[in-house]
C-alpha positions as CSV (number, residue, x, y, z in Angstrom):
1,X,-66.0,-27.6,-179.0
2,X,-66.3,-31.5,-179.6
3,X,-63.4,-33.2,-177.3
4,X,-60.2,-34.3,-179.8
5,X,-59.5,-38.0,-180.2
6,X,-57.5,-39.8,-177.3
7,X,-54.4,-40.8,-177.7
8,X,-53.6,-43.8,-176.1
9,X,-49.6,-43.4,-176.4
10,X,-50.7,-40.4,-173.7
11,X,-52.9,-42.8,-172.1
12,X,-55.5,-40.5,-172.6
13,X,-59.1,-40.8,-171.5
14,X,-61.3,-37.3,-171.2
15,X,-63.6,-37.6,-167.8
16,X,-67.1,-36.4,-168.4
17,X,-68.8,-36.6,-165.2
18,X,-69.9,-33.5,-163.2
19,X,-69.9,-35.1,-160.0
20,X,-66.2,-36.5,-160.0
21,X,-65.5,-33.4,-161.2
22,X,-67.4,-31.3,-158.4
23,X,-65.8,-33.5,-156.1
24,X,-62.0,-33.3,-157.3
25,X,-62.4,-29.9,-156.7
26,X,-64.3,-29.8,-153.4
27,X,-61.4,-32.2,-152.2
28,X,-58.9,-29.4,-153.0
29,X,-60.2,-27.5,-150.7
30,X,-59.3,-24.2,-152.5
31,X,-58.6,-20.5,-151.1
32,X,-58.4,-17.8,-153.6
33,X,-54.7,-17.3,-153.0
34,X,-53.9,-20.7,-153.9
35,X,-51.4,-21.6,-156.6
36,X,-52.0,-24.7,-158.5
37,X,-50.1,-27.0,-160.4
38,X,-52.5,-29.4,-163.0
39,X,-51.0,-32.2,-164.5
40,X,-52.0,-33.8,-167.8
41,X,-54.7,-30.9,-167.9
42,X,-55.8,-32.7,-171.5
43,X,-59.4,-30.9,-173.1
44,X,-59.4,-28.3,-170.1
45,X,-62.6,-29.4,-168.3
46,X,-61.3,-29.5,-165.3
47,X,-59.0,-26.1,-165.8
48,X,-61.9,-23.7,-166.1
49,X,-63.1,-24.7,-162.9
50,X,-59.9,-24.2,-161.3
51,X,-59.4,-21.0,-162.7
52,X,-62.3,-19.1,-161.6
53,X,-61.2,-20.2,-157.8
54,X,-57.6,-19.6,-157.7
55,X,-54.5,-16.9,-157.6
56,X,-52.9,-19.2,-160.4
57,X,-52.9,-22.2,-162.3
58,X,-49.8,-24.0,-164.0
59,X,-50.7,-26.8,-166.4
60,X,-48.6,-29.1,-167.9
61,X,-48.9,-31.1,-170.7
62,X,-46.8,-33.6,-172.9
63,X,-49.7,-33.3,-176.1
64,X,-48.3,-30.5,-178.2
65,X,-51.6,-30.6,-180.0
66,X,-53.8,-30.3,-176.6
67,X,-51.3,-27.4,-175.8
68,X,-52.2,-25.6,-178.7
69,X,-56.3,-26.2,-178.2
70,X,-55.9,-24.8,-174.6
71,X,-53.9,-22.2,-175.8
72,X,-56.7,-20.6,-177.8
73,X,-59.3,-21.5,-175.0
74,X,-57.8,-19.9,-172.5
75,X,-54.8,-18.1,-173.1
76,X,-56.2,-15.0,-172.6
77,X,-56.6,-15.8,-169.0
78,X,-54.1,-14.1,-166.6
79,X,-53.8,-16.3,-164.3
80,X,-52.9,-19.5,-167.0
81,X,-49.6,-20.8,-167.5
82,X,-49.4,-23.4,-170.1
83,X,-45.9,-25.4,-170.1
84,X,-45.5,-27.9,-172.6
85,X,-43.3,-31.4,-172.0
86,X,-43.3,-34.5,-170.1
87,X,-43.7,-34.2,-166.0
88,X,-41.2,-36.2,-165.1
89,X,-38.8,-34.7,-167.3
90,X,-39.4,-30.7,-167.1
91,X,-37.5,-28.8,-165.1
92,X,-40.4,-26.7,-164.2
93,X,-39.6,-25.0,-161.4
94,X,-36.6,-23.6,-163.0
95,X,-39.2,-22.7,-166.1
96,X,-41.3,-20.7,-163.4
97,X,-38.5,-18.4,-162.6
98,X,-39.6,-16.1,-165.4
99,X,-43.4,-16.2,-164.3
100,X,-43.2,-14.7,-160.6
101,X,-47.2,-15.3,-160.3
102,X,-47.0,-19.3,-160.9
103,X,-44.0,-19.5,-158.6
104,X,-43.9,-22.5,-156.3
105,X,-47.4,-24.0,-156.5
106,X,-49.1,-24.9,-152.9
107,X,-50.9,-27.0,-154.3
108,X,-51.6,-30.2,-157.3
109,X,-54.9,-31.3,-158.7
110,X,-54.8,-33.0,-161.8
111,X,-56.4,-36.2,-163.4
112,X,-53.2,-37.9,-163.9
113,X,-52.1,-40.3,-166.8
114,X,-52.2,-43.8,-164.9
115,X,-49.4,-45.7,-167.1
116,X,-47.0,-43.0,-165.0
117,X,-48.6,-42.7,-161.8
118,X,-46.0,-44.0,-159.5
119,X,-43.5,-42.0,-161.2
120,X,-45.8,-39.1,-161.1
121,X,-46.4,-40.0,-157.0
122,X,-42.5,-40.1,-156.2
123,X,-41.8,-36.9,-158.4
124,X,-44.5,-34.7,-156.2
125,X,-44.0,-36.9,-153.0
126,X,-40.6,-38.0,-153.1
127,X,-39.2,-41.1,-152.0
128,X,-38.8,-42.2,-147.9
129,X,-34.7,-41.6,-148.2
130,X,-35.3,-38.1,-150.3
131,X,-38.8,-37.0,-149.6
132,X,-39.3,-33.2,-151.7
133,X,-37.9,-30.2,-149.5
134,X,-40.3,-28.1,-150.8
135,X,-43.9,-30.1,-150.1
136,X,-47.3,-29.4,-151.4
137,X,-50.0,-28.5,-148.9
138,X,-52.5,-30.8,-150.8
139,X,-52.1,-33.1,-153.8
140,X,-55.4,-34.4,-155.3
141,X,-55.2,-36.9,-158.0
142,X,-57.9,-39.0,-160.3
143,X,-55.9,-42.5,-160.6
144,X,-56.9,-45.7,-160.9
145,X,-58.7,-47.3,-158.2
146,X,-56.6,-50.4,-157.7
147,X,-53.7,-47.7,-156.6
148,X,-56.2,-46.3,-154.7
149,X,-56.4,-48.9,-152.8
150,X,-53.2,-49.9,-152.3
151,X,-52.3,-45.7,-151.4
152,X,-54.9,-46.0,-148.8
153,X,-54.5,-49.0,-147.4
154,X,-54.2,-50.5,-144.2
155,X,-51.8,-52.9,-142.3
156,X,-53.1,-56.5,-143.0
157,X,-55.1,-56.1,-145.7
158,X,-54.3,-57.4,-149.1
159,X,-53.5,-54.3,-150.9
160,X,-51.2,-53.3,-148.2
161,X,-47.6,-53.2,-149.9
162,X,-44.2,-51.1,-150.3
163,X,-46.2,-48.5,-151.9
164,X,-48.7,-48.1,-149.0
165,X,-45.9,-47.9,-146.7
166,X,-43.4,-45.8,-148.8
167,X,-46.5,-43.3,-149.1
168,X,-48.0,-43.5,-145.9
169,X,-45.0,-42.3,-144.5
170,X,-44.5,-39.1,-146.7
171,X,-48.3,-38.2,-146.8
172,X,-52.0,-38.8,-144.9
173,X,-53.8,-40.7,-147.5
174,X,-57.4,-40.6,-148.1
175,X,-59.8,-41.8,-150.7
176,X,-62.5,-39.0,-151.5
177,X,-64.9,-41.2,-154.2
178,X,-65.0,-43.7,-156.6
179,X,-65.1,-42.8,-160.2
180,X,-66.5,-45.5,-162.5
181,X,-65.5,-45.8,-165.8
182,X,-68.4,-45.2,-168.1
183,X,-67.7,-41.4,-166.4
184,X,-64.6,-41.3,-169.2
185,X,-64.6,-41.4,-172.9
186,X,-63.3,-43.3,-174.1
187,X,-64.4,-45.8,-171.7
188,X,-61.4,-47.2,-169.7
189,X,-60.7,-50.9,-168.8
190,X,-61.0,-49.9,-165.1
191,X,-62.7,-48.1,-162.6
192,X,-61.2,-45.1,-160.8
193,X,-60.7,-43.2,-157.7
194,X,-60.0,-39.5,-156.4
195,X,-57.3,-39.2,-153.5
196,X,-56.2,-36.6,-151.8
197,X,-52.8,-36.5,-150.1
198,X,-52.0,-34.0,-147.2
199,X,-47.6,-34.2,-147.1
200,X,-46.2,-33.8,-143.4
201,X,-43.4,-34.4,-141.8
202,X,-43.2,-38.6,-140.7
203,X,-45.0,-38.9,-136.9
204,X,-42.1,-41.0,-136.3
205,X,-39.6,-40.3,-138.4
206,X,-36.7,-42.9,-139.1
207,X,-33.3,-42.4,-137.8
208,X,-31.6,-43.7,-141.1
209,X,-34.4,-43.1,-144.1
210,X,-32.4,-44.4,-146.6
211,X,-32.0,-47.9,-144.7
212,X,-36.1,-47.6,-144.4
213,X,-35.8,-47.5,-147.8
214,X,-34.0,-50.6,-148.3
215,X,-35.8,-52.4,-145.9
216,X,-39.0,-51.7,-147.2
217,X,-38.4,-52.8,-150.2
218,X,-36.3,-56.1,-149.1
219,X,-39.3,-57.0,-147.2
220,X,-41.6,-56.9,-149.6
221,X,-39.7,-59.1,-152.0
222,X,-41.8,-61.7,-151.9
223,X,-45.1,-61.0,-150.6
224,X,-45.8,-65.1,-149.8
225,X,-42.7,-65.4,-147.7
226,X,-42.6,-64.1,-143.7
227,X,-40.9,-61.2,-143.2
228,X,-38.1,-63.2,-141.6
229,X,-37.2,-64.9,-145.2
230,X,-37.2,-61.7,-147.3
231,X,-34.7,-60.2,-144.5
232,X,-32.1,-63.0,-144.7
233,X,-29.6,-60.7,-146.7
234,X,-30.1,-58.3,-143.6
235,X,-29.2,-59.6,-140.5
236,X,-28.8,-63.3,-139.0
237,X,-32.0,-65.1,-138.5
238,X,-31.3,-65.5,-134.5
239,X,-31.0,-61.6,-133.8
240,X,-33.9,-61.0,-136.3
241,X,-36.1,-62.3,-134.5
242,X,-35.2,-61.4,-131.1
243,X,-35.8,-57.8,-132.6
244,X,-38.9,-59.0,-133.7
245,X,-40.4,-60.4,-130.7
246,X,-38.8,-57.0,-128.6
247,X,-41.0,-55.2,-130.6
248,X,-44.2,-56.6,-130.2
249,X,-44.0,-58.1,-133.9
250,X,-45.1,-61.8,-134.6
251,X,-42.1,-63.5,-135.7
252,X,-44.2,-65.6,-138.6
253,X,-45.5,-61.8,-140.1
254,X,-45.6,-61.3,-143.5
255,X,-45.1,-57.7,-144.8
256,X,-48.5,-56.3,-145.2
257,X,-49.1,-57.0,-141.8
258,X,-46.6,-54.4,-140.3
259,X,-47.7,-50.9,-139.8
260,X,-45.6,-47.7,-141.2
261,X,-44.8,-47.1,-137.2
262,X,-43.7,-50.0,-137.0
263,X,-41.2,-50.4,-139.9
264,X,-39.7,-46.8,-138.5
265,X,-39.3,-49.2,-135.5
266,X,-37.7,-52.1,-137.2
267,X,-35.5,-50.3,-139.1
268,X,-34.3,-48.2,-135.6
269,X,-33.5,-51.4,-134.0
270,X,-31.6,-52.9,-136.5
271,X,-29.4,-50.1,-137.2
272,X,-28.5,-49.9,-133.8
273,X,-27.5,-53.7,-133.7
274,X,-23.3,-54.0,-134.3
275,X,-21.9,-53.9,-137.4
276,X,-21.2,-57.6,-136.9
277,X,-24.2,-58.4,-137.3
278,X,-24.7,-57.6,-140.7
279,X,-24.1,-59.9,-143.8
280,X,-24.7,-56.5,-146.4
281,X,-23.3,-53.3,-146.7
282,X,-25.2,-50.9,-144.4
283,X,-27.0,-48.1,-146.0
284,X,-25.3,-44.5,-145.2
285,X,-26.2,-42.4,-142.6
């Protein structure tokens, strides 16, 4: 059956190439008692491969048209659930109360729609203040390869920013293969990625998460000014950077420089200063 046209409301592009999709699914690293969630599952390409190596898939997808094509390709299957409705919106773990068999999905692989990716990333991941009490074992995605980058990378380089850091501390990030875009049709702007994302408890988890939070994304304010500047509204300058120096951190850093340990560091030493200290409301407890 010829793929339908893509929609780009549903920033829709159909991938076409065997080998990304070999190696989404290599990266999932499945077991046959697995229980999948697929987001965005669009023409079903990468469904039918799931299928054959898994207890149970749960797609869901926002095209009521798309829902109705993968109805009559695989409906019949037993161990297909097709929800229809928008991610971010669906209560679908509440939906899955009536399906035993798709209950509480260990795992995600899905070629994601990238206009909603880092809604998509907090709603599987959480955020550093509320990460998910319930985590996946292993979250593949397809996403574009400028997030890619900034997902996996590291302290000092340029694509290091609040999202690196706000990730890196929920998940280990790892980029499995590039994806380039003649592999879609139709033919994105950009080239893509495939990530996988292993959730686990923070190495060194922050006392306060919610000030992490705050401080995170204070810092990165303004990625040209030093740390220092975009922390102003946090504590004097003069106590600032004696925390700075006691923790090994160069007083003239800039943001992209400082490691996820060390932010968990930061943000311990300044909520232990005094209360006087501060010129802002602290964050709760």
């Amino acid at each position: 059956m010829p793929s339908p046209p893509a929609r780009k409301r549903f920033a829709q592009h159909w991938l076409r190439s065997e080998t990304a999709l070999n190696q989404i699914v290599q990266a999932a690293n499945l077991a046959p008692n697995d229980r999948i969630l697929e987001i965005g599952p669009g023409t079903g390409i990468l469904t039918r491969r799931l299928l054959s190596l898994v207890a149970a898939l749960v797609a869901i997808e926002v095209d009521r048209d798309l829902c109705q094509r993968l109805v009559k390709q695989l409906g019949d299957q037993e161990n297909f659930l097709l929800l229809q409705g928008d991610v971010l919106s669906l209560d679908w773990p509440a939906r899955l109360t009536d399906f035993p068999r798709f209950q509480a999905p260990n795992k995600v692989v899905a070629n994601i729609p990238y206009n909603i990716t880092g809604p998509i990333l907090e709603h599987l991941l959480g955020t550093i203040a509320q990460p998910n009490p319930t985590p996946f074992e292993r979250i593949v995605l397809l996403v574009q390869k400028e997030v890619a980058d900034r997902l996996c990378a590291k302290p000092g380089s340029k694509t290091f920013g609040a999202l690196s850091v706000r990730v890196q501390y929920l998940a280990r990030c790892e980029t499995i293969a590039l994806v380039p875009a003649h592999a879609f049709h139709p033919k994105p702007k950009v080239d893509s990625a495939i990530v996988c994302l292993q959730p686990q408890i923070p190495p060194t988890p922050a006392q306060n998460p919610h000030f992490l939070d705050t401080l995170v994304r204070l810092g990165f304010a303004s990625k040209r000014k030093m740390l220092r500047n975009n922390l102003d509204g946090i504590v004097d300058r003069e106590k600032l950077l004696q925390v700075l120096t006691d923790l090994g951190i160069d007083p003239q850093v800039r943001a992209e420089a400082v490691g996820v340990a060390q932010w968990v560091a930061l943000s311990d030493a300044l909520r232990a200063l005094p209360s006087d200290r501060f010129t802002v409301p602290r964050c709760p407890e």
